[in-house]
N, C-alpha and C positions, 0 to 999 in steps of 0.2 A: 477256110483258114486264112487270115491275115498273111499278106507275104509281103516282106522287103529282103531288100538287102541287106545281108549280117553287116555289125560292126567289120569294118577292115577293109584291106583290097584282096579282091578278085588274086587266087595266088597261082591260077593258071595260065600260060601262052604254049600253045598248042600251033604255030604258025610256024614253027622251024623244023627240024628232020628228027624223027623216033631211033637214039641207038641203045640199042638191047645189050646190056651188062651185068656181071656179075661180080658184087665187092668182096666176097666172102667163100676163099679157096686157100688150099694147101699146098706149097711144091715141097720138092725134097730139100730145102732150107728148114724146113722143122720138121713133120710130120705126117705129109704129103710121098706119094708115089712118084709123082714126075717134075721133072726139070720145067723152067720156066716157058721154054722153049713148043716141049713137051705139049704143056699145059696152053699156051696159045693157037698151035694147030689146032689141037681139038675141039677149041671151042670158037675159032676161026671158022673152022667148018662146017658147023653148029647154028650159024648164022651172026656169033655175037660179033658188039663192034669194040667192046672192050673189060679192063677186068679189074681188081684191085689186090695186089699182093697183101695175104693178112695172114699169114705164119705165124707162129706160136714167139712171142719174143724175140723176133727179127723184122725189125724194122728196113722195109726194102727201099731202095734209089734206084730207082729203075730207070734212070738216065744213062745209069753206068752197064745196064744191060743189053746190048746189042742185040742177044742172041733171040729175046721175047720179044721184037720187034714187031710179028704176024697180027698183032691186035696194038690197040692201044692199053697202055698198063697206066694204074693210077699206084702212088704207094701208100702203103698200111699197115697195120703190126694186128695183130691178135693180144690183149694181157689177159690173164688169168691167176685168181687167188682169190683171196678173201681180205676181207677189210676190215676194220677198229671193230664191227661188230659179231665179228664171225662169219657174216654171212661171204657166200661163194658169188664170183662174178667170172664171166667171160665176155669181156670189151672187145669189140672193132672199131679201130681208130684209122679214119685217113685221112692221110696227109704226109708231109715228108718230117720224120721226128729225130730227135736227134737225144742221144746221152741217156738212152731209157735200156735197162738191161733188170734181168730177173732176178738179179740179187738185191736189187732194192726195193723189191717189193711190191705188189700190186696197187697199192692204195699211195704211194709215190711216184710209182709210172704214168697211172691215171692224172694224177697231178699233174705231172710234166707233160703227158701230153693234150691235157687243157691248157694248159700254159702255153703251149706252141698251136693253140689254137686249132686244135685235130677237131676233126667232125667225131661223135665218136656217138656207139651205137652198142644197145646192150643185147646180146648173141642170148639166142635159143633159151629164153629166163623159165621157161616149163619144165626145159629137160635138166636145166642145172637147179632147178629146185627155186625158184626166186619166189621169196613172199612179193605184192603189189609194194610193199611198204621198201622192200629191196628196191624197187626198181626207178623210186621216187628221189632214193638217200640221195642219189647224186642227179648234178645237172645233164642224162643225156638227151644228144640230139633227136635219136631215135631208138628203135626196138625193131627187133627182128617179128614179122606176122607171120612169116613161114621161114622155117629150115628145115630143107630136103634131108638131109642129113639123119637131123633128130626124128624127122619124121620117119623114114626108114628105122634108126635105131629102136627105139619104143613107140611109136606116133606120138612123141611128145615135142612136137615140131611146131605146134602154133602158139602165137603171139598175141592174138586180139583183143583180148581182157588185159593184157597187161597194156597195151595200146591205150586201149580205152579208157584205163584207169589213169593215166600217165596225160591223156588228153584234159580229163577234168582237171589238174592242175596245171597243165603247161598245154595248151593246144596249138603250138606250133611243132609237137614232135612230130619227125618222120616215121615211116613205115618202109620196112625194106625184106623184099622177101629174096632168099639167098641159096644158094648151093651149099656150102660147105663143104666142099667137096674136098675128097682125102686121094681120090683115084689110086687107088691101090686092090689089086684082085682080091683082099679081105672087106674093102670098103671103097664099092665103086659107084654110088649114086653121086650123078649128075645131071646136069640140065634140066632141073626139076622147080627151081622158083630163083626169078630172077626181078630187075628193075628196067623199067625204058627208059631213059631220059628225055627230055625236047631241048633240045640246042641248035644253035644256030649252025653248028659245024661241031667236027670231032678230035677238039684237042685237048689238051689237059684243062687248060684254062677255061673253056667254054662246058667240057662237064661237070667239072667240079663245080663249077658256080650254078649250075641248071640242081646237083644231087645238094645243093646246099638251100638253094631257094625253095627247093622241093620238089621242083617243076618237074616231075616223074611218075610214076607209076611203079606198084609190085602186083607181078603176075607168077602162076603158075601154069599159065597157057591163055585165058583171053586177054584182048588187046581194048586200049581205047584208042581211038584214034583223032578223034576232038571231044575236048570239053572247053565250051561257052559261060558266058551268063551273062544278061540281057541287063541285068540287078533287080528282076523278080522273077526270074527263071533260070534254073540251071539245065545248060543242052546237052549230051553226049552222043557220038557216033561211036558204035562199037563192032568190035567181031560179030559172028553168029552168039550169040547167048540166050541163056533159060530165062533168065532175073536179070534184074537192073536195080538194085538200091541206091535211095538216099536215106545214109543212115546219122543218127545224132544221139546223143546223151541216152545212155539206161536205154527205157523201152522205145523211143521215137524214131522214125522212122518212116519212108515213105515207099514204095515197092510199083514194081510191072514186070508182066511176068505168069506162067500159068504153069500148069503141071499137065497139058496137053501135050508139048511136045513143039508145041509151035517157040518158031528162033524169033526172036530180037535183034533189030541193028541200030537200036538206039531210042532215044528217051529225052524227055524234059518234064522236071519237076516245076513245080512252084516251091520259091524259096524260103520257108519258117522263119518269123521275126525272132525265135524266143529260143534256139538254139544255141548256146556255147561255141558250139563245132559241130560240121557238118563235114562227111565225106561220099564215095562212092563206092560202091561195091559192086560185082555184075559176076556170075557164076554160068557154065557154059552145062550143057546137056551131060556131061559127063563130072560135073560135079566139081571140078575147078576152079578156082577165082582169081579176079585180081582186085585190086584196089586203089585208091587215089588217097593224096595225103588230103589234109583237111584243105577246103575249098578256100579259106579268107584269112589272110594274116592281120592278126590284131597289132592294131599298134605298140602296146606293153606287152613283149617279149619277157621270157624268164629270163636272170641275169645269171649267167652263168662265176659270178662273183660271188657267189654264195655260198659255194661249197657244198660239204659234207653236212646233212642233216642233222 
């Protein structure tokens, strides 16, 4: 096979420190079981290094919150409803928003909070029912590949076809796999899919900007721990795992990996000239995965000036 370098740059730096986070949880600001506070111990304990408030129509300022101090907190809002087409959406937006409230509407919140330039990410599109053609209408950043949550409730928790479809027109989305967590004795899954970032340090400033450029990972337990590329090789180090993919468009794809039993700690492909988008995949003996966002940013970006399809 032909190998170069895709169009674009290399859109991994893997040279700073791995913090393990989760953007997609509930306190009792909307529909959540525990306090902010609550909710930071436990997942302080848990190993993470931080978290993003994303309640149901509460937009949080977590500057003003002393009390969730235990981690770092990013802020975020959850919107929910349906749009000019009828169709049903659940957004996670972060970033600090301002003037967005439930009586104006879903498809006006969304607005405002593109306008204030929120990262914004379409929540569990399987279990809310999303056509691929839903999930295109509007400019998002990303798409949920797993929620623990949905997963638990129906296993309708994965994301990847919507991913996938969403890559063929915009291959700069992200992928974000998430908790959703409600921690309430009727609905207690967590710690079940989360994001790593690579940053150079753990502050607001330096994660958001790592979860913006992408430079992350979603996992539901394997790790990577470097990923390279030479510009006709792609390298990764990883946990113990079964599989290693590099995957691309429809059928393509490139694998290592057996059904012996024997682990993995890492891989290099050769790079496909004729790819769109190229990502990672790697799945551990227990059937697990995680994923990397797509490997190259292209220089034509979607413009999020566009709107509503």
């Amino acid at each position: 096979m032909t190998t170069s370098t895709p169009d674009g740059r290399f859109r991994y730096d893997t040279s700073g420190h791995w913090y393990k986070g989760n953007i997609h949880l509930h306190t009792t600001r909307s529909d959540g079981g525990m306090t902010y506070a609550q909710v930071a111990a436990l997942y302080a304990a848990a190993g993470f290094d931080f978290l993003a408030a994303a309640d149901h129509w509460v937009a949080s300022d977590m500057a003003q919150e002393p009390d969730a101090a235990n981690l770092l907190w990013l802020d975020g809002i959850e919107l929910d409803g349906h749009d000019r087409t009828g169709a049903l959406y659940h957004v996670v937006c972060l970033g600090r928003l301002e003037g967005i409230t439930r009586d104006m509407g879903f498809e006006a919140a969304l607005s405002a909070a593109l306008d204030q330039a929120a990262l914004t990410i379409l929540a569990h599109p399987q279990w809310t029912g999303n056509s691929f053609d839903d999930a295109l209408r509007w400019p998002f950043d990303g798409v949920e590949i797993y929620n623990h949550v949905c997963h638990w409730l129906n296993g309708k928790g994965e994301g990847a076809a919507y991913w996938n479809a969403m890559l063929s027109r915009r291959p700069h989305t992200l992928a974000f796999a998430v908790d959703d967590a409600h921690l309430r004795p009727e609905h207690p899954g967590w710690n079940g899919g989360w994001i790593v970032v690579n940053a150079a340090g753990r502050t607001t400033t330096q994660i958001v900007a790592a979860i913006r450029r992408g430079n992350f990972y979603a996992s539901c337990g394997p790790q990577f721990h470097t990923i390279h590329c030479d510009g006709a090789f792609v390298e990764v180090e990883t946990s113990p795992v079964q599989f290693i993919r590099l995957v691309g468009p429809a059928y393509r794809g490139q694998r290592q990996g057996s059904f012996d039993g024997r682990q993995l700690t890492g891989a290099r492909f050769p790079l496909p000239a004729d790819w769109d988008y190229v990502y990672l995949d790697i799945e551990d003996a227990n059937g697990r995965r995680a994923w990397t966002n797509t490997l190259f940013l292209k220089e034509a970006a979607h413009s999020r000036a566009d709107g509503i399809e």
